[in-house]
N, C-alpha and C positions, 0 to 999 in steps of 0.2 A: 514619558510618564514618570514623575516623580515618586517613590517610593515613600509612604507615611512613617513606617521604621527607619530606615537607616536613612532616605534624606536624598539617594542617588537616584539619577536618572536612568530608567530603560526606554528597550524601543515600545514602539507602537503598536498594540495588540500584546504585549506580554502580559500575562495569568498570574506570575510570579517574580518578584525580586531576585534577579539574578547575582546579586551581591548576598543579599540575607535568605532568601528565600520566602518571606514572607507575600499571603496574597494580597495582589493589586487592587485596587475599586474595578469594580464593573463599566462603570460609567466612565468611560474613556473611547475615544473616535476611533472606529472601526473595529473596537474591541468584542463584537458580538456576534464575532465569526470566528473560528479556527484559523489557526496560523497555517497556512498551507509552505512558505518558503521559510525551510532553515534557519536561513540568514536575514538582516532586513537588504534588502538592495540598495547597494551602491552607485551612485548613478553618477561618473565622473563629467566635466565639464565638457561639451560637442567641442570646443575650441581644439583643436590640434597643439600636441603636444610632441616635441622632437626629443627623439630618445638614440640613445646609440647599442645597438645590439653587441653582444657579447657572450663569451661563455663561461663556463661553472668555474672552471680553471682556474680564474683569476687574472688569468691574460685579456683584460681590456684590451681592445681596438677594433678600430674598424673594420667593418667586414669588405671582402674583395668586390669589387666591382658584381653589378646587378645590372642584366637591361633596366632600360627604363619602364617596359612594359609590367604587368601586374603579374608580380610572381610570389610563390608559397615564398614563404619565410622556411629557413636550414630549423632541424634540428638545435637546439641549445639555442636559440633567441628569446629575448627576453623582452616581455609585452606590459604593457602598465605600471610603466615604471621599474622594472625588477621583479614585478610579484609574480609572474606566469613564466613559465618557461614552455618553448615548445619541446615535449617528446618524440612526435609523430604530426606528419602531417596523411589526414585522412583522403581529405579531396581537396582536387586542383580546378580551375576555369576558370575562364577570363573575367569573372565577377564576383568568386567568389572561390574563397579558400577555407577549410576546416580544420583545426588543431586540434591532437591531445594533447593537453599542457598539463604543467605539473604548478600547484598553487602552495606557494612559500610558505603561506599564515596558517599557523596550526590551531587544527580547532578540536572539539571534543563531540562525540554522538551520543545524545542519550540513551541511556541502555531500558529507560521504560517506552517514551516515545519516537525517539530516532531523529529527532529535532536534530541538525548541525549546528553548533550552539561554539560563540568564540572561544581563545584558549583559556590563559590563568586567569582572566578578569571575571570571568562567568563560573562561579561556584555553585549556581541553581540552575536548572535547568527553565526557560521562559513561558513553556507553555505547560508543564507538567510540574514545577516543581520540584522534582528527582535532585537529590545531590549529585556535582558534577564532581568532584574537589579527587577524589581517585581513578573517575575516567581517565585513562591514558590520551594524550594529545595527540593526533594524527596530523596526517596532509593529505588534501584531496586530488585526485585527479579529474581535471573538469574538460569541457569541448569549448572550443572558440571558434565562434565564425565569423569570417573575418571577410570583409566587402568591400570590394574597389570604391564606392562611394564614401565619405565620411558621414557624412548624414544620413544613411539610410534607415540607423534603429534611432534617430533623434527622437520622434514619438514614442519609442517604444521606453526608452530613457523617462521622457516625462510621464508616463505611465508611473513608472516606478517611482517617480517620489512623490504619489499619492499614498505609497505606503497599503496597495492591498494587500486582502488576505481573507480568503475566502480556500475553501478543499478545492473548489470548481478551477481556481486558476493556477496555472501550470508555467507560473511567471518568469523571465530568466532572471540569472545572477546578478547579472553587472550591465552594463552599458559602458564605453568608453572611446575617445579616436583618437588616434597617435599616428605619429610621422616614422617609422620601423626604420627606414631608411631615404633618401634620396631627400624631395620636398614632397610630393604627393602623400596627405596625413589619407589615413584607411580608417573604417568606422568596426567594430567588435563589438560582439555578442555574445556573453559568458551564460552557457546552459551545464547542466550536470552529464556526466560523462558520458550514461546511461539514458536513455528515456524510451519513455512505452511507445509501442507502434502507433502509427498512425490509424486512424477511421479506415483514410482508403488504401489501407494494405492488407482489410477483412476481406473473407470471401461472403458471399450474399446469396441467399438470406443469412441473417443471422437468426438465434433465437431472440423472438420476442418479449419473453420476461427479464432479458439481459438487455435488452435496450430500452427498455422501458423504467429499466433502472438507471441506465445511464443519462435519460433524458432528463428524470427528476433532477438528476446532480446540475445535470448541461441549465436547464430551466433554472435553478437557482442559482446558477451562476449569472446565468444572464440578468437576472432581478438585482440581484448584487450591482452590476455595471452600470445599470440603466440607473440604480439610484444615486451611482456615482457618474452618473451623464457620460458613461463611455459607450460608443458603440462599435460594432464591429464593417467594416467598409463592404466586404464580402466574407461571406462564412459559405464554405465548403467541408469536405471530408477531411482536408488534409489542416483543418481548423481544429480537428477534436484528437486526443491521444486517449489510448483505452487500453487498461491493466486489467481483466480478471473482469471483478464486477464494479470498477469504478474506470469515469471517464473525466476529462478535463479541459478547458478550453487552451490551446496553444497560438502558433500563429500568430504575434502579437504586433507583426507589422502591420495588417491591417484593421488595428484599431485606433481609435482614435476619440478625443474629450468632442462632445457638442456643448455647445455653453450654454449654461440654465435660462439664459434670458431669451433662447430661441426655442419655444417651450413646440411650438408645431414643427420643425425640422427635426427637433429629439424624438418627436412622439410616430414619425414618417420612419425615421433611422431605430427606429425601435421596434415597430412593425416588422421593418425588414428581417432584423435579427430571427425574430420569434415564430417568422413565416418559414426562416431558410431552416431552422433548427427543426421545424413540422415536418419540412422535407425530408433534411437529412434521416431522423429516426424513420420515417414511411420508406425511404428507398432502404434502408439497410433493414429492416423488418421484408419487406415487400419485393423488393428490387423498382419499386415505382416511385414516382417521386413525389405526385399531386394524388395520384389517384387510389384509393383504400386497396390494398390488396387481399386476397383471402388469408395469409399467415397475421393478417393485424387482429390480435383481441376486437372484440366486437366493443366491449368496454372502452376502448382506446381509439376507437376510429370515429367517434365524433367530436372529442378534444384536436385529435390531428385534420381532421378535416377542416375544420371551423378556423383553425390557425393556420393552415394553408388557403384555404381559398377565400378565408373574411378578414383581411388581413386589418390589425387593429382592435379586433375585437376581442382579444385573448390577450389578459396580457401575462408576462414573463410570471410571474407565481399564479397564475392561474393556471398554467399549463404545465408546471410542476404540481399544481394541485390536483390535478387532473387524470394528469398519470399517473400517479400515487395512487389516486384510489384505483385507475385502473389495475394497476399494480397486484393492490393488495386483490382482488377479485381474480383476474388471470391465474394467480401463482396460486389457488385455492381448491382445486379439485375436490367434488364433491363426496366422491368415493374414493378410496386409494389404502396402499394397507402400507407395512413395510416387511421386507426381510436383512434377518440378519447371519453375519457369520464370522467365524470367531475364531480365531488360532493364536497357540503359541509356541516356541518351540528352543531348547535350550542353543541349540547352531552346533557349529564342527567342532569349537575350538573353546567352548568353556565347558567348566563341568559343573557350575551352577545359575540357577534359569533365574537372575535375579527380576526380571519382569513381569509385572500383573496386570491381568485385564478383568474389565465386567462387564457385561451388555443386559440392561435392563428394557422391555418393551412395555407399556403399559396401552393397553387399545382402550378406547371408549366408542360407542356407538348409539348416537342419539336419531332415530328416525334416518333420516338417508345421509346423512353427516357421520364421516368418520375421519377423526384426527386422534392418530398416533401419536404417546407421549411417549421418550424414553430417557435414558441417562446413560452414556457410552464413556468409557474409561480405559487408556493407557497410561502404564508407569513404567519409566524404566530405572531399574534400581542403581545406586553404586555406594560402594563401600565394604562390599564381601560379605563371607554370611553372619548371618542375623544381625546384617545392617542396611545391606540395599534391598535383598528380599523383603524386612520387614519393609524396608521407607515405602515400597513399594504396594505393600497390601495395604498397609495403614493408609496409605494414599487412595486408593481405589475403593476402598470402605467405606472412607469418609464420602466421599465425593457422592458415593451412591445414598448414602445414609441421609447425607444432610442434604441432597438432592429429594430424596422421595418427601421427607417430611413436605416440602415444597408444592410436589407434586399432586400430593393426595388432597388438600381440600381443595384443589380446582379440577379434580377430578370429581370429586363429591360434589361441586358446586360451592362450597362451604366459604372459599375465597377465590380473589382475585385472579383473570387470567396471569396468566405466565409473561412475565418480559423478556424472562430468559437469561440475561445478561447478569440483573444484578441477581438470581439463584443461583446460579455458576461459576460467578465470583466466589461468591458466600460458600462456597459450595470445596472449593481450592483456596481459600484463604482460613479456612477453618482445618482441611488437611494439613497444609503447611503450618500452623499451631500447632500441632498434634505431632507432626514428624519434629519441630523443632525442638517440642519438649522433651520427647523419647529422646532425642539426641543429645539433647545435655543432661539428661538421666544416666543415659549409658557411659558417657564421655566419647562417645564413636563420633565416623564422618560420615554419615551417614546421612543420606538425600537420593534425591529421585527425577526423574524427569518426568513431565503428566503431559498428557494433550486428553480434552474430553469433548464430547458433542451431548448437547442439551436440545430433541426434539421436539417441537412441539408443531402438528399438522407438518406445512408442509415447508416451516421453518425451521433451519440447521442453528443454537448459539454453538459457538466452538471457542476453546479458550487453550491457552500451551502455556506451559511454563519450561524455557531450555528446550531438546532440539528432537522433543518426539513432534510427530507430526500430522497434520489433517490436508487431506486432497478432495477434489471435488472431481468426479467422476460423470462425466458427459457421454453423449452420443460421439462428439466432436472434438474428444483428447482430456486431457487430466493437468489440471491448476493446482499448484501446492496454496492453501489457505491462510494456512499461519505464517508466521514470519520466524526462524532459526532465533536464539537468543547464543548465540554462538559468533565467535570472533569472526570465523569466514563469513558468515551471514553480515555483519554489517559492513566486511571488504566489500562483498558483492554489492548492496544495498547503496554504497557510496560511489563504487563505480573501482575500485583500484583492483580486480578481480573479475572474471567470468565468473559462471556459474560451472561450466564446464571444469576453470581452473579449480574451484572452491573444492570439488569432488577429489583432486590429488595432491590440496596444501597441506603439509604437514603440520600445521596444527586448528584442522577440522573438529579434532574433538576436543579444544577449548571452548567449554561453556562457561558465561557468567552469572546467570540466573538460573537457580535448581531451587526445587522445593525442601525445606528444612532445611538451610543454610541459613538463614538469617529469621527472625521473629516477625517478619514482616514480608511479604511476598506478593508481587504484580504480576495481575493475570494478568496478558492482551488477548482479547476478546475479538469474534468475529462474528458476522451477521450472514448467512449463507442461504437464500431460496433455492430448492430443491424443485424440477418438474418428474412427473413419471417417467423414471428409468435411472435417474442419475443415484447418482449414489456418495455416500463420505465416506473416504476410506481413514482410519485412523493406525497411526504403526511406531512402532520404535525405531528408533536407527537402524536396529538389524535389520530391517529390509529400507529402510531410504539409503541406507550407505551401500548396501549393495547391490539392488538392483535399481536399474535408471529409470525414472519420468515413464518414459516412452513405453516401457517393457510391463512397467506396473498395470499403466492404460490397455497394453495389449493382453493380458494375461487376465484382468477382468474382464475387457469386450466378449471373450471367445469363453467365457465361462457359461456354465447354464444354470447357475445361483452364487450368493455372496458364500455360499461355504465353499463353493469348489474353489472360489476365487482367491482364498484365503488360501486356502489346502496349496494348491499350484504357487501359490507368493511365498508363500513358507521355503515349497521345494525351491526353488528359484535362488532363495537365499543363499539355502546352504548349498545349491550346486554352483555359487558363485565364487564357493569359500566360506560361508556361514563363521564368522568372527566373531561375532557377538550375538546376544541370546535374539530371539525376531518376536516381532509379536503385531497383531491387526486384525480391526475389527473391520467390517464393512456394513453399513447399512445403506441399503437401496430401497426405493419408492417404487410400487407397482400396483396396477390394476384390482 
C-alpha cells in the first residue's frame, strides 16, 4: 500500500502510514478487517537452507557430533539464519520438537493498541496510528516448532502470503526450513511465546452466552476464509483457542486454498466447516454434539440445529447472524435489578487516601422490563496532597457528571439508546482535559489512574486508563477485563514474563499511560455481557497488588452481598501489608 503523503510503501491492511503517520484509503485488498497479527508474516522459501549452528560467544564452529536420528537442537543454536536463538527446549519426540527462542530484530509495542510494530523504520503505529518514535525497542521471545518433516507447515506458509487478517484468525509468525545440522533440512513454525488454551482443555458445559459469543467471532471468521476459498480439512476442538470472551481459529495445518474455478467442491468443504463449528458450539454449550441440549438458549437452537443436521443451508454469516441475535435475546433477562458495594480505605502504610471512587445506579422500570443504568468510577491518585487527591476527584466527578448528562435523555426517552463506548470515552477524555489543565495551572505532577464501568441492562462498557483495574466475576473463577498500561503488562502480553513473575518484577509500578499527563489521553474500552449473579468488580492497585486473582474470586464467592465483599477485600489488603491506599467497587446482577 503506497502512501499518498510521503510516497512509501506499507504493508497490507495498514490504517496508517508508518513513516508519516498519515491515514491510508480504505480501499485497499483485505483492508476491511482488523489486523489481527502484529507483524505481516514472513513466509521464507520451503527450499532447505544449510546453516551452521553456533553460539552467542563468538566462537563459530561446528557443533559436536549428533546421532543421525531427530534430535532437539542445544541451547544457543541459532535458527533462520542467525535470527532465533534457542533458550530452552520445551518438548522432545520423534516428530516433533518445541523451542523458546530468543528473536534478534528489535521491535516496538504500541502503547494504545499493542500492535508489535518493527524497530526505527516504523515511526507510526499501522493500525492505530499512535506515535512510535519514543517507544523503547524491545526483543521478543517467541515458540518454534520444529518438525522432522520439511514440508509439513508448506500450506500453512502459503496461507500466509495471502496476507490475512481478520480478529478471528490466530495465524503464526513465520514459516521456514533449514538444514540445523547434518543433511536432513527440518520444517518450523514461529507462533508467539504465549497462547490462549485450547477449546478442548474446557471443562463442559460451558456457559452459553460465552459461547455464543465465541461463535459470532468463530462464524465470521469462517465467512472471511470461505471468501478467500480457504477451508479447513477437519475442525475439531483443538482448532479454536479461547481467551475470556474472545475465541479464534488455530490449527492451521489443516487448512488449505480450494480453487475458485471448483465452485461445488468449495461449496461441499464449506458446508463441512459450518456444520463442524454447529457441532463444536452445541457439544461445549450441551456436552452433545448433533442433538439440542437443555443448557442451549431456545433462541439459539434452531440456527445450530439447521447447521448441523441441513448441512449447506446456513451459510458462514448467516450463522454468525444468527447467533448474534440469539445473543442479544439470551444475555437480556427480563427482570433483574443490581446491587452495589463500595469501599475505600487509606491501607497500613500511607497517611493519605489519595483514591476516589463513585457508584452511581440509575433504575428505570417500564412495564415488566427492567434495565439498570449506572456509572462506576475508580481513580487512583499520585502526586501528594492536593495533587493526586485532587487528580483523583476531579476525575471521578467528571466521569459521573459528564456521564449522567448522557444518561438522562435515554432515560426520559428524549434521546438515543446508549452505545456506551463512545459516553465513556467522552466521559474520561473530558476528565483527562480537566486534570491536564489543573495541572499546568498548579505547575504540579499531578495524575491519576481511572478504571470505570458504564451499565446499561445487562451490558458492562468498561474502559482504564494505567493499572486500576475491572474483573469479571462468574459462578466459575474471576477474568481480569482490562489490560495493565504498565511496563509489566506488556512483558507479560509479549510473552518475556509470567504473570506470576510480573507480581515480584521490580518495576511493576512503571506506568505509561495516566490521566492528566498529557492533553490528549486513550481510553481502551471493553464490552463485557453480564448473566445473573456475575458481577464487575473495579479496584485500585491497593488490592490487585496485594491480594491474588484467586483470593479476590474466593472472598466474593463466600460473601452474602457486594458490600460484605468489599468490606472483607479491603481487610484482606491491609492484612497482607496494606501499602498503598485500596479502593473497590462491586456491582452484581440479581433477581
Amino acid at each position: 500500500m503506497i502512501c499518498p503523503g510521503c510516497g512509501l510503501e506499507n504493508r497490507p491492511g495498514a490504517q496508517f502510514c508508518h513513516h508519516c503517520g498519515a491515514a491510508l484509503p480504505a480501499t485497499q485488498p483485505l483492508a476491511s478487517v482488523a489486523v489481527t497479527r502484529p507483524l505481516p508474516p514472513v513466509v521464507e522459501s520451503p527450499a532447505p537452507v544449510t546453516s551452521t549452528l553456533q553460539r552467542r560467544s563468538g566462537n563459530t564452529k561446528p557443533l559436536d557430533s549428533f546421532p543421525a536420528a531427530f534430535a532437539a537442537l542445544p541451547c544457543g543454536a541459532l535458527l533462520n539464519q542467525g535470527r532465533y536463538e534457542v533458550l530452552e527446549v520445551q518438548q522432545q519426540s520423534a516428530q516433533q520438537n518445541i523451542y523458546l527462542v530468543h528473536d534478534s530484530r528489535l521491535v516496538r509495542i504500541c502503547p494504545n493498541c499493542h500492535r508489535v510494530s518493527a524497530g526505527k523504520e516504523e515511526l507510526f503505529c499501522g493500525d492505530c496510528g499512535a506515535a512510535l518514535a519514543s517507544v523503547p525497542e524491545i526483543q521478543l521471545q517467541l515458540r518454534v516448532i520444529e518438525n522432522v518433516d520439511p514440508t509439513a507447515y508448506h500450506s500453512v506458509g502459503q496461507l500466509l502470503t495471502l496476507g490475512l487478517q481478520h480478529p478471528a484468525l490466530a495465524l503464526p509468525r513465520q514459516v521456514f526450513s533449514e538444514t540445523p545440522y547434518g543433511t536432513a533440512a527440518r520444517g518450523y513454525l514461529v507462533l508467539d511465546a504465549s497462547t490462549p488454551p485450547l477449546a478442548s482443555t474446557l471443562s463442559i458445559p460451558q456457559d452459553p452466552t460465552r459461547v455464543l459469543a465465541w461463535g459470532v467471532t468463530l462464524a465470521q471468521g469462517l465467512d472471511y476464509l470461505h471468501q478467500h476459498h480457504i477451508t479447513f480439512s477437519n475442525l475439531s476442538l483443538t482448532s479454536i483457542a479461547v481467551k475470556d470472551q474472545s475465541a479464534s481459529w488455530t490449527g492451521w495445518q489443516t487448512a488449505h486454498s480450494v480453487p475458485a474455478e471448483q465452485p461445488e467442491a468449495a461449496r461441499r468443504a464449506f458446508s463441512k466447516d459450518i456444520q463442524s463449528l454447529a457441532s463444536i458450539l452445541t457439544y461445549l454449550i450441551s456436552g452433545q454434539q448433533r442433538q439440542t441440549g437443555a443448557n442451549i438458549p431456545e433462541n439459539a437452537q434452531a440456527i445450530l440445529t439447521q447447521a448441523n443436521q441441513a448441512p449447506g443451508s446456513v451459510s458462514a454469516v448467516a450463522l454468525a447472524t444468527g447467533l448474534e441475535q440469539a445473543l442479544q435475546g439470551s444475555a437480556a433477562p427480563k427482570e433483574f435489578a443490581v446491587q452495589v458495594g463500595y469501599r475505600t480505605n487509606v491501607g497500613m502504610e500511607r497517611a493519605l487516601n489519595e483514591d476516589s471512587l463513585s457508584a452511581l445506579t440509575l433504575v428505570q422500570s417500564l412495564g415488566s422490563m427492567g434495565a439498570p443504568l449506572g456509572i462506576y468510577v475508580v481513580a487512583d491518585g499520585m502526586g501528594g496532597h492536593d495533587a493526586g487527591e485532587l487528580a483523583s476527584q476531579l476525575t471521578v466527578q467528571t466521569v459521573i457528571r459528564k456521564s449522567v448528562e448522557q444518561l438522562l435523555p435515554a432515560l426520559a426517552g428524549a434521546g438515543p439508546l446508549l452505545e456506551g463506548k463512545i459516553e465513556l470515552r467522552t466521559a474520561m477524555t473530558e476528565a483527562n482535559r480537566l486534570v491536564y489543565e489543573q495541572r499546568k495551572a498548579a505547575g504540579t505532577d499531578m495524575g491519576c489512574t481511572c478504571v470505570a464501568a458504564l451499565f446499561s441492562g445487562h451490558k458492562a462498557i468498561l474502559g482504564n486508563v494505567g493499572d486500576s483495574r475491572a474483573y469479571l466475576l462468574t459462578a466459575t473463577g474471576i477474568q481480569q477485563q482490562t489490560v495493565d498500561h504498565s511496563l509489566v503488562a506488556r512483558l507479560v502480553a509479549t510473552g518475556q514474563i509470567t504473570r506470576e513473575e510480573a507480581e515480584q518484577h521490580p518495576q511493576k509500578n512503571v506506568i505509561y499511560r495516566v490521566v492528566g499527563d498529557k492533553p490528549q489521553i486513550e481510553v481502551d474500552l471493553y464490552e463485557t455481557q453480564l448473566g445473573i449473579g456475575d458481577a464487575i468488580l473495579l479496584c485500585s492497585d491497593g488490592l490487585s497488588g496485594m491480594v491474588p486473582d484467586k483470593e479476590i474470586w474466593q472472598i466474593w464467592r463466600t460473601s452474602t452481598s457486594p458490600q460484605e465483599a468489599c468490606d472483607r477485600l479491603v481487610e484482606a489488603a491491609n492484612s497482607a501489608g496494606g501499602l498503598d491506599n485500596i479502593s473497590v467497587i462491586v456491582i452484581q446482577l440479581t433477581h
